[in-house]
N, C-alpha and C positions, 0 to 999 in steps of 0.2 A: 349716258354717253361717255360716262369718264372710264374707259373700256383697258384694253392694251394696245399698244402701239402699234401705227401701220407696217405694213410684212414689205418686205423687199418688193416684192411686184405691184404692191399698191403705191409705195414711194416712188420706183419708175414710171409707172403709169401715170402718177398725177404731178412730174417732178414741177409743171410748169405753173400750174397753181399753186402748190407748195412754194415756189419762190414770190408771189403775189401777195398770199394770207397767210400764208407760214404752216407749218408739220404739224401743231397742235389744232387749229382750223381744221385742216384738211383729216386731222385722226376724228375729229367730233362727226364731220360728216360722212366721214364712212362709219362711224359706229349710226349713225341714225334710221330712223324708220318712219315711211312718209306714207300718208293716207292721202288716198285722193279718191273724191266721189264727183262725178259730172264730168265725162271726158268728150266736152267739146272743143272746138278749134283752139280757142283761149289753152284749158289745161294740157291740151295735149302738146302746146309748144311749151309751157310749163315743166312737164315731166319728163321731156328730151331733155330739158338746162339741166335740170336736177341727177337726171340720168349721167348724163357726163361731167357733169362737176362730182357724181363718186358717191352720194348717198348711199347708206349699206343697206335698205331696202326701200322698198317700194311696191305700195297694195292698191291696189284700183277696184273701185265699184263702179259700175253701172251694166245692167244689167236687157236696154234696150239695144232693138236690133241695128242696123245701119239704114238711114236713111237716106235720100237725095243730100239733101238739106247737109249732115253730114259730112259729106264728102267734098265739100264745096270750100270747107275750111279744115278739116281735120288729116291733116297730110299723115299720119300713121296708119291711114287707110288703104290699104296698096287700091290697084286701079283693076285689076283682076275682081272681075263678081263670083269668082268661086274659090278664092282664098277666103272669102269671109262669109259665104252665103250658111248659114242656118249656127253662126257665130254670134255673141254679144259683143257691144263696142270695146266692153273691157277685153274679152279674151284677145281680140284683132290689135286692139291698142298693146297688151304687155308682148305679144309676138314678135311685133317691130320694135318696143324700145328695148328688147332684151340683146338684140343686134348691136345697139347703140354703145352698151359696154358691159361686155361679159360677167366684170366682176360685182356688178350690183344685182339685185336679188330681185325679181319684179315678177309678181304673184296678181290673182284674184280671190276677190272675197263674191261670195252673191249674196244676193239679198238685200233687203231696206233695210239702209242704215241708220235711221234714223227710228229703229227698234231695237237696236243693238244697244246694250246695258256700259254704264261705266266702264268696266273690265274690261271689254272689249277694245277703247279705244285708249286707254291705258296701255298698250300695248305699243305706242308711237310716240313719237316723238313732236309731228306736224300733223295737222289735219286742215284740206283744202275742200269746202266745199264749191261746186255749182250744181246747175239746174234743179235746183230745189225751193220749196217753198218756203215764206218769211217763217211757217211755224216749225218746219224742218231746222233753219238756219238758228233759230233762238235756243229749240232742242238740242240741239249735238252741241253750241257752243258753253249752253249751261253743263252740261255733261263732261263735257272736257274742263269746264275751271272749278266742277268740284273736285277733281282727282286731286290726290296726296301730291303727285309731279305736276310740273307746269308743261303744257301743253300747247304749243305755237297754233292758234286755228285761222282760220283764212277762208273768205267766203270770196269769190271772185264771178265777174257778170260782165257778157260782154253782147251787147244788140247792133247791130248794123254797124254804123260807125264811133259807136260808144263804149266804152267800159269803165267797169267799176271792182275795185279792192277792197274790202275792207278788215282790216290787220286787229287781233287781240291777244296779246304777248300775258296779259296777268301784271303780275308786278316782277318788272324784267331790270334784269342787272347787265351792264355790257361793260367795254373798254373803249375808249377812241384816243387817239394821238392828238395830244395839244403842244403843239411848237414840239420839244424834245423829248417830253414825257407825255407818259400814259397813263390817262387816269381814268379812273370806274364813275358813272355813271348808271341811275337806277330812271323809270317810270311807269310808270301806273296808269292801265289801261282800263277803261269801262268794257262791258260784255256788248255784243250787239243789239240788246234789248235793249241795254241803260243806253245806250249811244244814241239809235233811233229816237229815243224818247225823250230828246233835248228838244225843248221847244223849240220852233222854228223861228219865234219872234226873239228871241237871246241869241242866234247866230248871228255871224256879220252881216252887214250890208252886201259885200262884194261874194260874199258865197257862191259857191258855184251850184246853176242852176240847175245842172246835170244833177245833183243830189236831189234835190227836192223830186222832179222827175221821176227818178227809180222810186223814190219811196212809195208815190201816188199810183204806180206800174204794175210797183210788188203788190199793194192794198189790193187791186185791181183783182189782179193773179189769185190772191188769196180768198176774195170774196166770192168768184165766180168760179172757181175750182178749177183755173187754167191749167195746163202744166207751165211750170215757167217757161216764159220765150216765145211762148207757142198764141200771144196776142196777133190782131190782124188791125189793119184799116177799118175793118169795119165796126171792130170794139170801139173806135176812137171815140164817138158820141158818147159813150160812158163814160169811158175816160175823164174826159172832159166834164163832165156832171159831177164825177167823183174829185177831181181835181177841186172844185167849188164849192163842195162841200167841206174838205181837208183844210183848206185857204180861210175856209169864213172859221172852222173850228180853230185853228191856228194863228187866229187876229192879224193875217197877212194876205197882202194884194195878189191876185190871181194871176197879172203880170209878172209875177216872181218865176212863173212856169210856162214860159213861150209852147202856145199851139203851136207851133213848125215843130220844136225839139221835143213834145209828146206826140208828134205825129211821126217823125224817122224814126223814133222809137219801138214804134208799133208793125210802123209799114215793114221793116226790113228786118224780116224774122232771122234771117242767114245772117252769119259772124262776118265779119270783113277782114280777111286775113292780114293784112300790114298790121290792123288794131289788135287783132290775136298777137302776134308777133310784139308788138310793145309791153300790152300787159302782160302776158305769157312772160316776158322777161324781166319785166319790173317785181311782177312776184317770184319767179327763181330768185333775183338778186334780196328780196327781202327777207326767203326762207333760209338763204347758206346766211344772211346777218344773226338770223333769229338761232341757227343751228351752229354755229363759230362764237358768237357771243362778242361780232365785234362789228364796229360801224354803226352807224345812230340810223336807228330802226324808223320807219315810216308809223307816223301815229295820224289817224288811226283809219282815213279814207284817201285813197288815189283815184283820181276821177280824171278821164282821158275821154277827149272830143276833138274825130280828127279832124271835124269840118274846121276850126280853127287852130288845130295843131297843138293845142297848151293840154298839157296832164299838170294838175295841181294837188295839192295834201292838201285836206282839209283836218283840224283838228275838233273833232264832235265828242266832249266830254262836258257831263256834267259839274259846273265847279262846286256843287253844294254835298256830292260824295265823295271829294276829293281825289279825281281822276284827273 
């Protein structure tokens, strides 16, 4: 990213950020290059912010068609059924953001990405997954922190009126302003495998429940070959089984995981667009930190529930590998 300098029409174009994070900010993020796989209502408000804040590219996977479901939260979909009819979401999604600002670069890739080699994703700068599976998610993020460069990956999940983040920077250096000066600051993040796999009896008391939840969602998804997202009401009886199972293996109380909040979970398969719009935002603002190199980075889970309005950070590292 350390490229040449923004050209005349990109300094006009962006003058007003540029006054906010400054010309070297703003040069990082147009030299950048952003992967994104899963474009539902969540990513797709995602890659509008990123779109207009001036990333120098931007590659979309997904290769299913438009659904109901879909269109309910993913406003890059125009409302015409034969601008997109015998289209993939990605082609229909870079159509409309390429609108959004001419001078960024918004392409597709086809194919499953989560067969694509090293090299491949070497080739970016940021990788965002969704709608994929826990062993997709552990896949492409081990892939990205072998490479030589460091690679910002981001896994994001959004159900009804729930969503979830979760940030791995590697061992990341930033700047932030203390009183008059600036000083560098470093931390060290665990992969999503090491993360998940922080016992559950070693996190806090006050944890948020919303985490444990996904994790028992995702097993869920995983064991029975769901696609992600795509649980119902009527899976909930297993759910629930498997939840009690997880609990007793984890030497913690089953109350830790309210039947009501695995039931909204399940029941409301469709995004809930205000919650898209939060997270969709909370992660642009985490990606231009991760891609500027300034502002203290979210470690390493954001969890949002609008039924009581609070998005909180949780920190899920293991202390005995030093993360």
């Amino acid at each position: 990213m350390d490229g040449e300098e923004l050209t005349e029409q990109e300094t006009a174009l962006y003058d007003r950020q540029i006054r906010v994070w400054g010309a070297d900010a703003q040069r990082r993020l147009s030299k950048s290059h952003v992967l994104v796989s899963g474009l539902k209502g969540t990513v797709a408000e995602f890659c509008k912010n990123i779109v207009l804040a001036g990333v120098g590219s931007l590659t979309l996977i997904d290769d299913r068609p438009v659904t109901e479901d879909a269109l309910t939260a993913n406003f890059l979909i125009p409302p015409d059924e034969n601008l997109y009819s015998g289209k993939t979401l990605a082609d229909i999604c870079c159509d409309s953001l390429k609108e959004f600002n001419p001078m960024v670069r918004v392409s597709v890739e086809k194919g499953d990405f989560s067969n694509f080699d090293g090299d491949f994703f070497e080739k970016f700068d940021v990788v965002v997954v969704s709608c994929c599976s826990l062993t997709a998610k552990k896949t492409i993020n081990e892939k990205c922190r072998k490479l030589s460069k460091r690679v910002a990956f981001y896994t994001v999940d959004c159900r009804d009126s729930c969503g979830e983040l979760f940030v791995d920077l590697k061992n990341y250096t930033y700047s932030k302003k203390k009183l008059d000066e600036t000083i560098e600051c470093q931390i060290q993040y665990p992969s999503f495998e090491e993360a998940i796999a922080v016992p559950w009896k070693s996190l806090p008391r006050r944890m948020s429940k919303l985490y444990f939840a996904m994790r028992v969602i995702e097993r869920f998804e995983e064991a029975e070959g769901h696609t992600p997202g795509q649980t119902s009401i009527e899976d909930l009886p297993k759910i629930l089984k498997l939840r009690k199972e997880v609990c007793e293996a984890q030497s913690v109380n089953e109350s830790l995981i309210p039947d009501s909040l695995l039931e909204r979970l399940v029941a409301g398969t469709s995004e809930f667009p205000p919650v898209c719009a939060i997270i969709g935002g909370i992660l642009g603002q985490e990606v231009i930190k991760a891609i500027s190199g300034k502002g203290d980075p979210l470690k390493n889970f954001f969890l949002f529930d609008a039924v009581d309005g609070k998005g909180v950070i949780e920190d899920i590292s293991n202390p005995n590998n030093g993360s």
